[in-house]
N, C-alpha and C positions, 0 to 999 in steps of 0.2 A: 725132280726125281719122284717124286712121291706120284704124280701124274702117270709116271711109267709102274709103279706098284700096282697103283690103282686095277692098270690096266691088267698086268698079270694077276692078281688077283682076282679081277673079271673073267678071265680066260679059265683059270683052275674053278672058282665059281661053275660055270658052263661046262665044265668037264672035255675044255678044248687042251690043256695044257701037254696031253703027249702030242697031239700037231703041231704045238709049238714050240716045243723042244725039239722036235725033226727037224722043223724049218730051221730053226737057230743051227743046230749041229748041220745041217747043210749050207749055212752060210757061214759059220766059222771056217768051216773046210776050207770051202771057196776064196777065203780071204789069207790062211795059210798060207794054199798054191800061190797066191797071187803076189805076197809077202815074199815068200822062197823065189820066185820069180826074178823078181826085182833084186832081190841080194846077188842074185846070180848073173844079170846081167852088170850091176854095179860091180862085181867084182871081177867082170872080165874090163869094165873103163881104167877099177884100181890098179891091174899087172902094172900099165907101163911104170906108174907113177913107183911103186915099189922096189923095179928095176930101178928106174932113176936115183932114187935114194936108197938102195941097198939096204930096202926093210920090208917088214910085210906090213901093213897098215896099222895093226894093231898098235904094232911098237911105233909107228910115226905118230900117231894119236895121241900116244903117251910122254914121246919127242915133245910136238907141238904143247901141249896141254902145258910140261916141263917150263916153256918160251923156248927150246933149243933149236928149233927149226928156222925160228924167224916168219917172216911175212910175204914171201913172194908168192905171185900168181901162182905159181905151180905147186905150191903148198897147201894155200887157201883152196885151191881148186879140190885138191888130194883129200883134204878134214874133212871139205861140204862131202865129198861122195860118201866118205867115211862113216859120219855123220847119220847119212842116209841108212846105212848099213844099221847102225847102232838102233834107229827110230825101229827098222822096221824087225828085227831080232826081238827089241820090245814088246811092240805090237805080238808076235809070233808066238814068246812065252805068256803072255796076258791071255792071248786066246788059247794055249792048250792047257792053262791052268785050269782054265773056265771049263773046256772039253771035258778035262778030267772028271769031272763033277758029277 
């Protein structure tokens, strides 16, 4: 880490740092859409699974999490997508905390 200080600290040194805060705030952007993207698609794979158990993921997450779901393929399958969702919501608030900045 300290290796990546260095390096902004070089950068502001130079009096490069509003370019690179562009560049940064242009590649947060990019990684939001791309974050939003993928929930979006993952959450059109979640409907059937939803239907099927007469939930909306959240609460099967919270099912599962509980043990009340059990173990079957179509369960397991249902978390991992879940899961996914959850990673990249993360990812999503981590980068517009930083945006905010």
């Amino acid at each position: 880490m300290s290796s990546l200080l260095e390096k902004i600290e070089a950068i502001e040194k130079i009096g490069a740092g509003e370019q690179v805060d562009q560049t940064l705030q242009k590649w947060i952007h990019l990684h939001l859409q791309k974050y939003e993207h993928q929930i979006s698609e993952i959450q059109t794979e979640l409907a059937p699974y939803e239907k099927q158990f007469g939930m909306p993921s959240e609460e099967g997450y919270k099912q599962y999490d509980a043990g009340n779901l059990g173990d079957n393929a179509d369960v397991v399958e249902w978390m991992g997508l879940y899961d996914n969702v959850l990673l990249y919501q993360e990812r999503i608030e981590t980068l517009r905390a930083v945006a905010a900045k």
